[in-house]
Backbone as CSV, one residue per row, in Angstrom:
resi,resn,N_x,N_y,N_z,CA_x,CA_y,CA_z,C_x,C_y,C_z
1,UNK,14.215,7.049,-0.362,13.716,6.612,-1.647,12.531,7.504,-2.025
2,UNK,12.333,8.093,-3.175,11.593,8.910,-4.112,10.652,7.688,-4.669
3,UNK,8.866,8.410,-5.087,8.499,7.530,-5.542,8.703,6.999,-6.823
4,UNK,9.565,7.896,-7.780,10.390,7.435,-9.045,11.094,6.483,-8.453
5,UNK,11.884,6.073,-7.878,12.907,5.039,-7.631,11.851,3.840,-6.831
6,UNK,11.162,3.904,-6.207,10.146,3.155,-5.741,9.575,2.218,-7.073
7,UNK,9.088,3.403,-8.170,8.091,2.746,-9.482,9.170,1.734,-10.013
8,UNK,10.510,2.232,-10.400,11.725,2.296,-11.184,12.023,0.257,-10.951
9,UNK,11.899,0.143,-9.266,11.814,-0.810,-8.319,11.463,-1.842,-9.013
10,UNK,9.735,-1.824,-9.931,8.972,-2.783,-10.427,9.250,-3.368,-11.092
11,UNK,10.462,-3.229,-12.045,11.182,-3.799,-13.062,12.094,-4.916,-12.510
12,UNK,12.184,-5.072,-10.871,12.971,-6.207,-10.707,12.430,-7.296,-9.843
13,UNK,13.309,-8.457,-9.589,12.331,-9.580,-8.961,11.721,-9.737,-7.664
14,UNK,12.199,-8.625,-6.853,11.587,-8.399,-5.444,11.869,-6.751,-4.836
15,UNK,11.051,-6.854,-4.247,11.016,-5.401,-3.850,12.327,-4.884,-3.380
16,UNK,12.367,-3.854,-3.040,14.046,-3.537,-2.065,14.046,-4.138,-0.347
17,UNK,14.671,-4.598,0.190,14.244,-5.351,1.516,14.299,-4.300,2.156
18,UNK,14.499,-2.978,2.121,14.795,-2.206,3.710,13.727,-1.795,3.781
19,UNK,12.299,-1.982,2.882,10.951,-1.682,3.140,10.102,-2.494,3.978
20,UNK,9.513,-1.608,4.674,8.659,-2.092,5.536,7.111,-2.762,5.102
21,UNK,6.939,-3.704,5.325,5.344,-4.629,5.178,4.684,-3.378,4.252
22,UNK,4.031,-2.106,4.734,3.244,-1.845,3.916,3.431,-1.532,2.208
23,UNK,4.733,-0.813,2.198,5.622,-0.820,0.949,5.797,-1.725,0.080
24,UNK,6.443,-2.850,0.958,6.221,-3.983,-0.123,5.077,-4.695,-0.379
25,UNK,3.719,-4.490,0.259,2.930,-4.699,-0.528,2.202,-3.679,-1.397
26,UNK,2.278,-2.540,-1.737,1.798,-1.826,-2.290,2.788,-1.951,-3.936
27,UNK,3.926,-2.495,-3.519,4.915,-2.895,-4.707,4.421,-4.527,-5.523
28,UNK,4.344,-5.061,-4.377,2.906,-6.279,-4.756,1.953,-6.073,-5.683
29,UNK,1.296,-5.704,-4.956,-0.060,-4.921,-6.053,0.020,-4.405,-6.681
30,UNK,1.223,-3.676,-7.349,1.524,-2.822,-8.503,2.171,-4.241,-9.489
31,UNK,2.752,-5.001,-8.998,2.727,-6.485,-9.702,2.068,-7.034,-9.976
32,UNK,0.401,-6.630,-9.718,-0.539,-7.334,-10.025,-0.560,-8.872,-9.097
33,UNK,-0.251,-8.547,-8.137,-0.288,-10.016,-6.594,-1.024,-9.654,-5.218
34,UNK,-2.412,-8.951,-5.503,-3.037,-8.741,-4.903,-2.865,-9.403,-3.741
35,UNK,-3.142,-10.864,-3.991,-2.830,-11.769,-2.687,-1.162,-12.053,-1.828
36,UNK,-0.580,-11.510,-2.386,0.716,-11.746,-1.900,1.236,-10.512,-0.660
37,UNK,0.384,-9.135,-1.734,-0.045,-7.619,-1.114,-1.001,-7.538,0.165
38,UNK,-1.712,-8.439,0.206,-3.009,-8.650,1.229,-2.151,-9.703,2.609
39,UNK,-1.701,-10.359,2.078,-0.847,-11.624,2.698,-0.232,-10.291,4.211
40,UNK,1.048,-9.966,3.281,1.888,-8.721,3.598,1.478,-7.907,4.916
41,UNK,0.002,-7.314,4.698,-0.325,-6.612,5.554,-1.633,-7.308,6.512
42,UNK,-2.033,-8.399,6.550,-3.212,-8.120,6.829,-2.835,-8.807,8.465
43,UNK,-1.745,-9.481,8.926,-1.379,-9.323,10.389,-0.578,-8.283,10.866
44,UNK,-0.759,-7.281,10.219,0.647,-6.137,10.796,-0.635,-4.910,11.327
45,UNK,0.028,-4.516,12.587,-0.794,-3.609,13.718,-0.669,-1.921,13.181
46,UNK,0.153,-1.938,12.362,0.042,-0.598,12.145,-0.446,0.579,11.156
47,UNK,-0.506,1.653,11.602,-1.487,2.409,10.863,-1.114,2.554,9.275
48,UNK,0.457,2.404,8.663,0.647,2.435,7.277,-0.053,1.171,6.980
49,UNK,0.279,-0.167,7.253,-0.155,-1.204,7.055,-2.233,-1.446,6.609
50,UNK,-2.724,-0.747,7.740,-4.216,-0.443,7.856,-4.195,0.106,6.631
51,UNK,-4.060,0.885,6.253,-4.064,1.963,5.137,-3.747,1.372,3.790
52,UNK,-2.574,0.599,3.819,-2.574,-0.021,2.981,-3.653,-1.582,2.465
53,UNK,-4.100,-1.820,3.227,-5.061,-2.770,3.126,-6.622,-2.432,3.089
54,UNK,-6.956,-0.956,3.273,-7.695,-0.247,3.336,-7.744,-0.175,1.828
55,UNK,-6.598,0.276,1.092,-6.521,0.066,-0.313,-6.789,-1.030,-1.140
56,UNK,-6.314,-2.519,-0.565,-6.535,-2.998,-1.421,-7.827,-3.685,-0.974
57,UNK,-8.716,-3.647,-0.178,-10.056,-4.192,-0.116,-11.161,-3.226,-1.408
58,UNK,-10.305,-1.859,-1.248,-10.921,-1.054,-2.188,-10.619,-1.330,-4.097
59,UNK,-9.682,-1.753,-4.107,-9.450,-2.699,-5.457,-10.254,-3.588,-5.380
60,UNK,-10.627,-4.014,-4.631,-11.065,-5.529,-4.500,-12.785,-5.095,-4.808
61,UNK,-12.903,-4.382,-4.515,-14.596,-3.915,-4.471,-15.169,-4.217,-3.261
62,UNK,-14.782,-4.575,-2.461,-15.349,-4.460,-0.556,-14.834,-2.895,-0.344
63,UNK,-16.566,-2.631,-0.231,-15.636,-0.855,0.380,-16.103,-1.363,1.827
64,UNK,-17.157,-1.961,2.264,-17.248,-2.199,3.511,-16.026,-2.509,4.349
65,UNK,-15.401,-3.383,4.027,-14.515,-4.282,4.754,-12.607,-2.865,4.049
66,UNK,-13.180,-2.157,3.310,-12.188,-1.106,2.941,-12.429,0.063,3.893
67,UNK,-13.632,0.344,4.251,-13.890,1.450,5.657,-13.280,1.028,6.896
68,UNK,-13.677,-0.057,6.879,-13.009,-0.585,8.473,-11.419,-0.408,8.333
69,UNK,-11.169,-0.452,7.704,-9.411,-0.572,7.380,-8.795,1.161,7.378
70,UNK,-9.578,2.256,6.624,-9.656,3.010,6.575,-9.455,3.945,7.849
71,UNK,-10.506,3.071,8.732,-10.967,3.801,9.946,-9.614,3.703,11.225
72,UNK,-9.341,2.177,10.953,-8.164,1.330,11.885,-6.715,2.388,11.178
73,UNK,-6.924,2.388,9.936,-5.871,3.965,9.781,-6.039,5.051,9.674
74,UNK,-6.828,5.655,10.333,-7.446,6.912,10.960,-6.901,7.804,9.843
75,UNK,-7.109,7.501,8.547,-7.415,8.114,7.117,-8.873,7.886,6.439
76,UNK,-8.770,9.190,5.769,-10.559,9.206,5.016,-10.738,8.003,3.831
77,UNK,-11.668,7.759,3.580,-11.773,6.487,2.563,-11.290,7.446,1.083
78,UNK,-10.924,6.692,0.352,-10.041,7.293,-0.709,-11.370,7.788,-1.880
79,UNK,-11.517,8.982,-2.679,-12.777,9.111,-3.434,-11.728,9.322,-5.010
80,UNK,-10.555,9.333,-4.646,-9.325,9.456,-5.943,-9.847,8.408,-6.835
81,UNK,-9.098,8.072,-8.380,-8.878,6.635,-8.778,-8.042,6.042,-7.872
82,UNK,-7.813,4.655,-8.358,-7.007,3.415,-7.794,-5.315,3.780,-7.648
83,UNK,-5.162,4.219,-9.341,-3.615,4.573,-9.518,-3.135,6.485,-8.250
84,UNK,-4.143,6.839,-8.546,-4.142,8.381,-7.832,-3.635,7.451,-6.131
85,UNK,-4.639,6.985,-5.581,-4.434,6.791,-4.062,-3.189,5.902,-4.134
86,UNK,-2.777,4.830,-4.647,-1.575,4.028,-5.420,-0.250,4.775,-4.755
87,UNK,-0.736,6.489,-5.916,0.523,7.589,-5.629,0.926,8.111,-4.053
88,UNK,-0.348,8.327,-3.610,-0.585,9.013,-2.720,-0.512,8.195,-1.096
89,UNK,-0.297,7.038,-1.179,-0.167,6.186,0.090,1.407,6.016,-0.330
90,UNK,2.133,6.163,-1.337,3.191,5.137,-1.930,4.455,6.754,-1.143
91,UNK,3.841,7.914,-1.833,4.565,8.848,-1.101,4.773,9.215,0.271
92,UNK,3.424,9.149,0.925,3.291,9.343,1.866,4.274,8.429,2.681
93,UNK,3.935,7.100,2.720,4.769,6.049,3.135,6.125,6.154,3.043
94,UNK,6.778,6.722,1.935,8.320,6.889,0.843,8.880,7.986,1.812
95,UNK,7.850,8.906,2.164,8.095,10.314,2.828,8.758,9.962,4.856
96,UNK,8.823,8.796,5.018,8.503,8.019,6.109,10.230,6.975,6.533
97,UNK,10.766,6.841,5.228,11.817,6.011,4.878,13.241,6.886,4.793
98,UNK,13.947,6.694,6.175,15.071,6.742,6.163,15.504,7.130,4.777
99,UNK,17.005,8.009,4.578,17.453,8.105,3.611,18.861,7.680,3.824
C-alpha cells in the first residue's frame, strides 16, 4: 500500500485490517479520534507504535511526554508541521507493509 491508497482509505468506515496498530492509528487521527489513535498504540512494545504516539502526544501539546515516546522510538523529535510528520511516519510505516 502507497500512501495515496492509505489517504484514499479515509473515505471509508474503518481502516484496512491487514494494518498493523500503528497504521491504524495514524488513520485514526487523520479521522480526527485522537483517542481511539492513542487507545491503538499506547500498550503496543514497538518502535513504529512509539513513534506513532510520539506523534500524537505532539498534537496534543505534551512535547515532554512526546520526547519520551520519541526516544522509546529511537527517532528525533519531529521540528516538521503536524501534516508533514503525518506524511512522513505514514510512509515510512507504508514502506514496511507487505505487498
Amino acid at each position: 500500500m502507497d500512501l495515496d491508497t492509505f489517504r484514499a482509505s479515509l473515505a471509508d468506515a474503518a481502516p484496512p485490517s491487514e494494518l498493523a496498530p500503528a497504521l491504524q492509528a495514524l488513520w485514526h487521527e487523520a479521522k480526527d479520534d485522537w483517542q481511539r489513535a492513542h487507545h491503538l498504540v499506547q500498550d503496543e512494545n514497538d518502535r513504529d507504535s512509539a513513534w506513532v504516539h510520539a506523534y500524537l502526544h505532539r498534537k496534543e501539546g505534551d512535547l515532554d511526554n512526546a520526547g519520551y515516546w520519541y526516544r522509546r522510538a529511537r527517532q528525533p523529535a519531529s521540528d516538521q508541521s503536524l501534516s508533514q510528520e503525518w506524511d512522513a511516519i505514514a510512509s515510512a510505516l507504508l514502506s514496511n507493509v507487505p505487498h
